[in-house]
SEDOGU-350884 format. One line per field, with one value per residue (C-alpha): z, x, y; residue in three letters; residue number from 1. Coordinates in steps of 0.2 Angstrom, whole numbers. Layout:
Z <- Z;...
X <- X;...
Y <- Y;...
rest <- ALA;...
nr <- NUM;...
//
This chain:
Z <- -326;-329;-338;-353;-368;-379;-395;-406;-414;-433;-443;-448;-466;-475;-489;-506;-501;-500;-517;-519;-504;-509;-524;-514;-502;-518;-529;-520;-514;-498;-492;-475;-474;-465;-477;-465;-456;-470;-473;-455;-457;-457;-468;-480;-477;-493;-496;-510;-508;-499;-494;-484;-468;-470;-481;-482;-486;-498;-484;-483;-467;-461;-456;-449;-458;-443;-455;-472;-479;-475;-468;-488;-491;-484;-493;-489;-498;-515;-520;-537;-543;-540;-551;-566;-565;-568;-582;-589;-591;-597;-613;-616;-611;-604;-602;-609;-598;-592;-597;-607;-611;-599;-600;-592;-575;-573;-576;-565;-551;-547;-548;-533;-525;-527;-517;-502;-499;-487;-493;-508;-508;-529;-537;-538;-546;-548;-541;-539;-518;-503;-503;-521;-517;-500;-513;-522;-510;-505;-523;-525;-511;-514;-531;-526;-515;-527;-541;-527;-520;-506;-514;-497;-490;-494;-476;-470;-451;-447;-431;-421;-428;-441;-457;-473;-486;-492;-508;-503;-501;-493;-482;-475;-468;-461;-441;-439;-438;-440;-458;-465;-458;-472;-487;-480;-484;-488;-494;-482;-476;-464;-446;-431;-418;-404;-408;-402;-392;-374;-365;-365;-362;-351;-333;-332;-345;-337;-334;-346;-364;-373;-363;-369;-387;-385;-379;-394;-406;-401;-404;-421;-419;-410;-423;-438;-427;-424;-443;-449;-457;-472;-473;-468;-484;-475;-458;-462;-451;-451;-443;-433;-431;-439;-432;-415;-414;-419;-410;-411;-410;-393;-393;-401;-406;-428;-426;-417;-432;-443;-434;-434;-449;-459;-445;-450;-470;-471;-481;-469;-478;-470;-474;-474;-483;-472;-461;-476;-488;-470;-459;-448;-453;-468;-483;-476;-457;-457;-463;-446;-436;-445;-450;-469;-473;-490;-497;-492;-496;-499;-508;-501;-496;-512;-521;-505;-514;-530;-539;-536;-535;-525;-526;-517;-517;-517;-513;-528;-521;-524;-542;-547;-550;-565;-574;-580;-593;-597;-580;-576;-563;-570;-560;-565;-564;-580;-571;-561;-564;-572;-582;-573;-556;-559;-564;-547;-537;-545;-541;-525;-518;-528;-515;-498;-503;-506;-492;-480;-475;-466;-458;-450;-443;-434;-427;-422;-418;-400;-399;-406;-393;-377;-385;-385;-372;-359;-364;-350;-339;-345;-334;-352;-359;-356;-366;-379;-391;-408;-418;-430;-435;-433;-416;-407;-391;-381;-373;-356;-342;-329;-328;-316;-320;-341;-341;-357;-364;-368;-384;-385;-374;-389;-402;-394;-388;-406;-419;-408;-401;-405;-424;-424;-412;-418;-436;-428;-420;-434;-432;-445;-437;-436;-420;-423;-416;-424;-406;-390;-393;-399;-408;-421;-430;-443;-451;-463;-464;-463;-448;-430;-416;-419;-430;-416;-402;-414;-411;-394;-391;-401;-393;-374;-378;-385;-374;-359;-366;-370;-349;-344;-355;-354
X <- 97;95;105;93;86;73;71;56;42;47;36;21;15;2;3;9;13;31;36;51;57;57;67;79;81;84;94;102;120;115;133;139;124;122;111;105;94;82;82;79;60;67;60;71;67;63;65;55;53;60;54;64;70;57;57;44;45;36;20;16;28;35;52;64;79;92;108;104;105;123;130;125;109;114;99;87;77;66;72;70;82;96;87;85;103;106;94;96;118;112;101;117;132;128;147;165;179;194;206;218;199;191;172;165;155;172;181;168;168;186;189;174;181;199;190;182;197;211;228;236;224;218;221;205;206;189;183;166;167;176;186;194;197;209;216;220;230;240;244;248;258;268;272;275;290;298;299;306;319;314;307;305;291;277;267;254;249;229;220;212;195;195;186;194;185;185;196;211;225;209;207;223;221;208;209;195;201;185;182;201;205;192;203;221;234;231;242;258;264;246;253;242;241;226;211;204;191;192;179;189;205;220;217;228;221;203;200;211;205;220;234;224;222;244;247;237;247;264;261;259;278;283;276;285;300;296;293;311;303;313;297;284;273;255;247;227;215;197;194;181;184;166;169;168;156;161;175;180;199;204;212;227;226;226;239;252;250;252;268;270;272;282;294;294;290;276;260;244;229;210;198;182;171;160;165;164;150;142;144;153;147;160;161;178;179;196;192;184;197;210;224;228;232;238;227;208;197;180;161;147;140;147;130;118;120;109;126;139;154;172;187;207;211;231;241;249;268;260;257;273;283;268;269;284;294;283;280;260;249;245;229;210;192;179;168;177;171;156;148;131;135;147;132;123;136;135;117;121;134;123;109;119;124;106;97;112;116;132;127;110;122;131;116;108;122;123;103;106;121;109;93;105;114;93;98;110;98;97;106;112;121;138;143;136;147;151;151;141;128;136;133;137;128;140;130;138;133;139;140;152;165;163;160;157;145;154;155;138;128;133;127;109;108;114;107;97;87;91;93;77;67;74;68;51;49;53;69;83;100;115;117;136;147;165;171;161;141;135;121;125;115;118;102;99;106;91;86;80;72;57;68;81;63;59;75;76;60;59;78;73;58;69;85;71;66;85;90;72;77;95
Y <- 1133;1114;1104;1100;1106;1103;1109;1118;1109;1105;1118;1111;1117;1110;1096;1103;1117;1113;1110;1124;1117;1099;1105;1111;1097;1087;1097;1113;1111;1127;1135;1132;1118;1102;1096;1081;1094;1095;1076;1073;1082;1098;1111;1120;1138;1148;1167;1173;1192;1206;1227;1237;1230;1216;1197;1185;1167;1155;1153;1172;1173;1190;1193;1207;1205;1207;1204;1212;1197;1192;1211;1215;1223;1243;1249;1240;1226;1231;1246;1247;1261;1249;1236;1248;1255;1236;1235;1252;1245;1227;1236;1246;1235;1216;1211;1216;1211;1221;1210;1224;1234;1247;1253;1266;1261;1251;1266;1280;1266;1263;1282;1285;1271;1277;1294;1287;1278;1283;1290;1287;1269;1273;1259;1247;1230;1221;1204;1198;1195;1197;1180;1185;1202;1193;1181;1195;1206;1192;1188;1206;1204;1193;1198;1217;1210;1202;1215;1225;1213;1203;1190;1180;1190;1180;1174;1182;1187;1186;1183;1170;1167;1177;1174;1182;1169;1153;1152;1140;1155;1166;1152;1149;1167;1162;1160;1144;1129;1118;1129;1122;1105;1099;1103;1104;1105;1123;1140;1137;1154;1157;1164;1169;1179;1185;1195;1210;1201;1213;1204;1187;1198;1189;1193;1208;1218;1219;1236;1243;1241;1253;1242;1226;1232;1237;1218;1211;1222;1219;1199;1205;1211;1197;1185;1193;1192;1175;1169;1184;1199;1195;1182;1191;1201;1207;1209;1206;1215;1217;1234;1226;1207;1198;1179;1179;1191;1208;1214;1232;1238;1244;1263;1263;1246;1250;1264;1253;1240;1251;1255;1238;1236;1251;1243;1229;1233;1223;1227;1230;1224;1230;1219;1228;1214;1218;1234;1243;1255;1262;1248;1256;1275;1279;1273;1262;1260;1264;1283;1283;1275;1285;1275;1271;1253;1247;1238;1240;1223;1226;1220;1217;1235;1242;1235;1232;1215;1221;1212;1203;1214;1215;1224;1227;1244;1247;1262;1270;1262;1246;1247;1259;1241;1238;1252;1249;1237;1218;1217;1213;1206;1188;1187;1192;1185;1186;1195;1205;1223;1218;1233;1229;1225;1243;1251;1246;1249;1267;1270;1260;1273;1289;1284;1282;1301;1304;1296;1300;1283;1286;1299;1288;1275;1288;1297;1282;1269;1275;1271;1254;1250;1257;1244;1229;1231;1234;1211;1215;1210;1191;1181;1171;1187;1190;1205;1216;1224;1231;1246;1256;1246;1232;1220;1204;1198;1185;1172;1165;1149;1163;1181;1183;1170;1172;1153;1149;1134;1118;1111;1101;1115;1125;1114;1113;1130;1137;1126;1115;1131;1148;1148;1142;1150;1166;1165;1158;1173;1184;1188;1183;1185;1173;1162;1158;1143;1152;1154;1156;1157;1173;1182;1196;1209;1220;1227;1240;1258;1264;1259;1268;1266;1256;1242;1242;1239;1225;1220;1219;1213;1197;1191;1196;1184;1170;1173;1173;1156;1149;1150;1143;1128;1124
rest <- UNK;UNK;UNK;UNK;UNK;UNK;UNK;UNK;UNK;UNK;UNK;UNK;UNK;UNK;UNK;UNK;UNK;UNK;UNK;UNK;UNK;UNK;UNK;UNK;UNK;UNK;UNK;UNK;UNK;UNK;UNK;UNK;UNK;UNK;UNK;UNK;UNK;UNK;UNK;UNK;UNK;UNK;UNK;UNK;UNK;UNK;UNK;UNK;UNK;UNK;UNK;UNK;UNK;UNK;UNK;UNK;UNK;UNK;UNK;UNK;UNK;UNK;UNK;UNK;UNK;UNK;UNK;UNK;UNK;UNK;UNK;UNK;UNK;UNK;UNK;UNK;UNK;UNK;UNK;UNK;UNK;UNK;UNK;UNK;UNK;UNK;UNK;UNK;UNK;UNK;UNK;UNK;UNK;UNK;UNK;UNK;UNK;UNK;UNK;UNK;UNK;UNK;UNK;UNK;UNK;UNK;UNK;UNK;UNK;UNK;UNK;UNK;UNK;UNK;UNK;UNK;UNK;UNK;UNK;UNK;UNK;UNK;UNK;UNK;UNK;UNK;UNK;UNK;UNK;UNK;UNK;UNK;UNK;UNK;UNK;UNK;UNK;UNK;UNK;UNK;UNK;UNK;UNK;UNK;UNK;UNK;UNK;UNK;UNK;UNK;UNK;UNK;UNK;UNK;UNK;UNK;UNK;UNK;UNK;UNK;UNK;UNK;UNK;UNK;UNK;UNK;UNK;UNK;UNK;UNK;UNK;UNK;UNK;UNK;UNK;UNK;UNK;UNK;UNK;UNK;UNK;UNK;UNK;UNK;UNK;UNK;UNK;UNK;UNK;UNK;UNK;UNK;UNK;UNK;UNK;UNK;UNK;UNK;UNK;UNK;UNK;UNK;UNK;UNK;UNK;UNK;UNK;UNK;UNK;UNK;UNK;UNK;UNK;UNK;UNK;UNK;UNK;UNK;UNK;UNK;UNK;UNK;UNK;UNK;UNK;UNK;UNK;UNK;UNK;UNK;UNK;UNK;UNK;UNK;UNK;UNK;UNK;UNK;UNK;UNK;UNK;UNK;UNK;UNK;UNK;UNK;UNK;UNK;UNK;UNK;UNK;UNK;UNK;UNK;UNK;UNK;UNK;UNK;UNK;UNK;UNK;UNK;UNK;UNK;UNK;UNK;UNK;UNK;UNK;UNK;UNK;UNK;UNK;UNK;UNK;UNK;UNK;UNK;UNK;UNK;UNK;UNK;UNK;UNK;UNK;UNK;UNK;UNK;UNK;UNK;UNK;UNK;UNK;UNK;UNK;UNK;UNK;UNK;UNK;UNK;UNK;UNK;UNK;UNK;UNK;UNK;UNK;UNK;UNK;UNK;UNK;UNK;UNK;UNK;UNK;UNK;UNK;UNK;UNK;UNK;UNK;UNK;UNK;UNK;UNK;UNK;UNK;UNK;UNK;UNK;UNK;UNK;UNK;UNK;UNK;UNK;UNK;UNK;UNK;UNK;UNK;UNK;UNK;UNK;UNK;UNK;UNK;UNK;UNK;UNK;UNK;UNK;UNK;UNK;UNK;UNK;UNK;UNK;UNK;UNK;UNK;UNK;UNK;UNK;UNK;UNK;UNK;UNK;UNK;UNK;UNK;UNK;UNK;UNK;UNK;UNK;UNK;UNK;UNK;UNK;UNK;UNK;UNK;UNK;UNK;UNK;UNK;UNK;UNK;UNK;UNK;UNK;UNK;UNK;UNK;UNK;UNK;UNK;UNK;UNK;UNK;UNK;UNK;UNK;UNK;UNK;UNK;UNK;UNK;UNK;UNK;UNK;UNK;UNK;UNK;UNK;UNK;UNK;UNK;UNK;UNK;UNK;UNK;UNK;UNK;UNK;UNK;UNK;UNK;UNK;UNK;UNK;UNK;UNK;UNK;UNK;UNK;UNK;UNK;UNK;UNK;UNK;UNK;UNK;UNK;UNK;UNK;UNK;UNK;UNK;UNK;UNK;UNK;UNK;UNK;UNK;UNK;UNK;UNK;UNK;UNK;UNK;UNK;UNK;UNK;UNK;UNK;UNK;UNK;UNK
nr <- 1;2;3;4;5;6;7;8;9;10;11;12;13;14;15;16;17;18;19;20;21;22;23;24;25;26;27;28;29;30;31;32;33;34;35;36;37;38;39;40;41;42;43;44;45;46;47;48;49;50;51;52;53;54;55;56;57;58;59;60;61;62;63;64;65;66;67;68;69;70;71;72;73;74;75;76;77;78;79;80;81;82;83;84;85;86;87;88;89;90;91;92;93;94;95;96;97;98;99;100;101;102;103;104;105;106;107;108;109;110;111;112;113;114;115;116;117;118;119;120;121;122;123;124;125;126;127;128;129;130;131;132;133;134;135;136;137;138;139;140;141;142;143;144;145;146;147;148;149;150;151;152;153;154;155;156;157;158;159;160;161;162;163;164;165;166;167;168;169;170;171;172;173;174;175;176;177;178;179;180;181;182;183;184;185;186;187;188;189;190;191;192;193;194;195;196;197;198;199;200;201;202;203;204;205;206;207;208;209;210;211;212;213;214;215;216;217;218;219;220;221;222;223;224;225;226;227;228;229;230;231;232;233;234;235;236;237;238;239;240;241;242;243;244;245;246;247;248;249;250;251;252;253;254;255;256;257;258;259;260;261;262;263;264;265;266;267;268;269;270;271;272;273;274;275;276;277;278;279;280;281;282;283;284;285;286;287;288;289;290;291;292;293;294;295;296;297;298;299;300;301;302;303;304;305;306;307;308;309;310;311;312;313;314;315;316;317;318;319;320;321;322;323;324;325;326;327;328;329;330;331;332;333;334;335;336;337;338;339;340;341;342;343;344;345;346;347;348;349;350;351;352;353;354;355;356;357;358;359;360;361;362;363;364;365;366;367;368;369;370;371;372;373;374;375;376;377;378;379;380;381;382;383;384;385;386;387;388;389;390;391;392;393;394;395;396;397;398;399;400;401;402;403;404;405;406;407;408;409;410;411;412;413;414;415;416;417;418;419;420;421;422;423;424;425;426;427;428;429;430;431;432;433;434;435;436;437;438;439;440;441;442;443;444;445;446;447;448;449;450;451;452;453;454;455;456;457;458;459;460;461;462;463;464;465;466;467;468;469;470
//
């Protein structure tokens, strides 16, 4: 391994050929986006169409979509059935809110939703994405403890690099610190604690992944003590940690937080933005792991991104203070529950029972693990891991002592190199810096053997190419 890198060639494309593009440059604020990339010669990629597992740019250009779009598209790109639900609602109901008013995909979603869920979870209350529905749970919250006398619980406990959203409560849950310095002073009341993350375990936990997944818990405990239960309102979790690169809980890791927490009477909130609607091989991966939380988070899957659509899911104690008296939940979006993002959702859910989608992940998620983890060979992966269909790949300077890449190795290997080399190839994935180096993937649900050979193929090539260079 040397100590330099190059980079890729800037794509060549031939004059006028770029005008979408341009437009973009010039006028599309991108999320998450140094924008000096594209002003610096760099081409602004442009997505004009996707089929199945597949999209294409504006240049005719194939591509595997390694990430369903952003751990969204479940069903795969194109399918039209979910594009007529949506029409089929617009021609009969466009919009009506659910401010005091029902209608009836509203109505028929949040009683299927209420079903999948664990427990007593059965009241949903609509948002249009994953950031809202956190902002929403901590508002409930907050508001649920005082109508039930302890109105000082209001902090909330999360985990090192974790990413619950980017609304200004939604971000002080949030565990990265270079995605909130920018606009602090943020929510006060954001506490954390260590993640779930076994390979970068302390020393004495090597080899013992349930005693690991025990220590990691009881800081949750130790952290409330810390801060005075009295103060302490929710525990957030994602069942299987995104930022990072998808950390899985350790055995016994969920149920002692939920003990944690009916100790300590603090709400546990799953955030399952992304680990939900077959991610992880149930419709919420906390039905697999089977512990029953408070509150449920979710969105993304529940459309295969078709709309825009979110939703918290609380247990029936939660809303027994609101059914009661003048009290109410101040809080709502206008298009929270929209009547054709419902719709979709509908027809979404209709076709994972259909097609079987859970059930694919589950019969295939141990042939996706053994393809990822033949990169074991590279000399520049450190660990593989994950669950369902749902996978991060941790990239290391050495096996055997885990070193990790410094700062600036990890600005040229990630979005110097790999990003895109990956996409060059034909693979889109995410090459994330949240943490140490990683790769994740997340495709399809409908996805086997050959996608997860495609897979495998383009990042041995790549990774191969990653070493020769650094």
């Amino acid at each position: 391994m040397g100590n330099t890198m190059t980079t890729t060639p800037q794509h060549v494309t031939e004059p006028g050929r770029d005008a979408l593009a341009n437009s973009a440059r010039d006028h599309l604020w991108m999320h998450f986006t140094r924008h000096s990339t594209y002003y610096d010669g760099g081409h602004v990629p442009v997505i004009v169409k996707g089929e199945g597992s597949y999209i294409w740019d504006d240049h005719g250009n194939k591509y595997f979509d390694g990430l369903s779009g952003l751990f969204v598209v479940q069903a795969g790109h194109g399918r039209k059935e979910l594009a007529a639900a949506g029409a089929k609602q617009a021609e009969e109901l466009a919009f009506f809110p659910i401010w005091s008013y029902a209608h009836p995909r509203a109505i028929e979603l949040a009683e299927r939703l209420a079903g999948y869920a664990p427990g007593d979870l059965n009241r949903v209350f609509f948002t249009t994405g994953g950031g809202e529905a956190v902002e929403t749970a901590w508002k409930l919250a907050k508001q649920f403890f005082k109508l039930t006398g302890k109105p000082t619980k209001h902090k909330v406990i999360s985990r090192a690099i974790a990413y619950h959203g980017t609304p200004q409560g939604a971000l002080s849950i949030t565990g990265i610190p270079d995605a909130k310095i920018p606009f602090e002073p943020l929510v006060p009341g954001g506490v954390k604690v260590p993640n779930t993350n076994y390979y970068r375990a302390p020393d004495e936990y090597r080899g013992d992944e349930k005693a690991f997944g025990l220590w990691a818990a009881n800081r949750i405990a130790e952290a409330i003590e810390f801060e005075g239960a009295d103060s302490v309102a929710a525990v957030f979790v994602e069942p299987v940690q995104n930022s990072g690169g998808c950390f899985p809980p350790p055995p016994g890791y969920l149920e002692r937080v939920r003990e944690i927490c009916d100790e300590y009477d603090v709400l546990m909130v799953a955030d399952e933005t992304i680990t939900g609607f077959g991610r992880i091989g149930d419709m919420f991966a906390m039905n697999r792991y089977g512990v029953t939380p408070d509150i449920i988070t979710c969105a993304k899957g529940m459309t295969s991104g078709y709309a825009a659509l979110g939703a918290m899911i609380a247990s029936d104690r939660l809303f027994e203070p609101f059914k009661h008296g003048q009290t109410s939940f101040l809080h709502g979006y206008t298009w929270g529950g929209h009547p054709v993002a419902a719709a979709v959702a509908m027809e979404n859910l209709d076709l994972f029972e259909r097609e079987g989608l859970n059930a694919n992940v589950l019969a295939n998620e141990g042939n996706f693990r053994r393809t990822l983890e033949k990169l074991n060979d590279l000399p520049i992966v450190g660990d593989v891991r994950g669950a369902g269909f749902f996978y991060g790949i941790e990239l290391v300077k050495d096996k055997v002592t885990r070193e990790t890449f410094t700062d600036d190795e990890a600005e040229r290997l990630l979005r110097g190199f790999l990003s895109k080399a990956l996409f060059e190839n034909g693979l889109y994935c995410r090459a994330d810096d949240r943490g140490d180096p990683v790769v994740q993937l997340a495709p399809a649900l409908t996805c086997g053997q050959k996608e997860f050979d495609e897979m495998e193929r383009i990042l041995r090539s790549v990774l191969t190419e990653a070493w020769t260079i650094l």
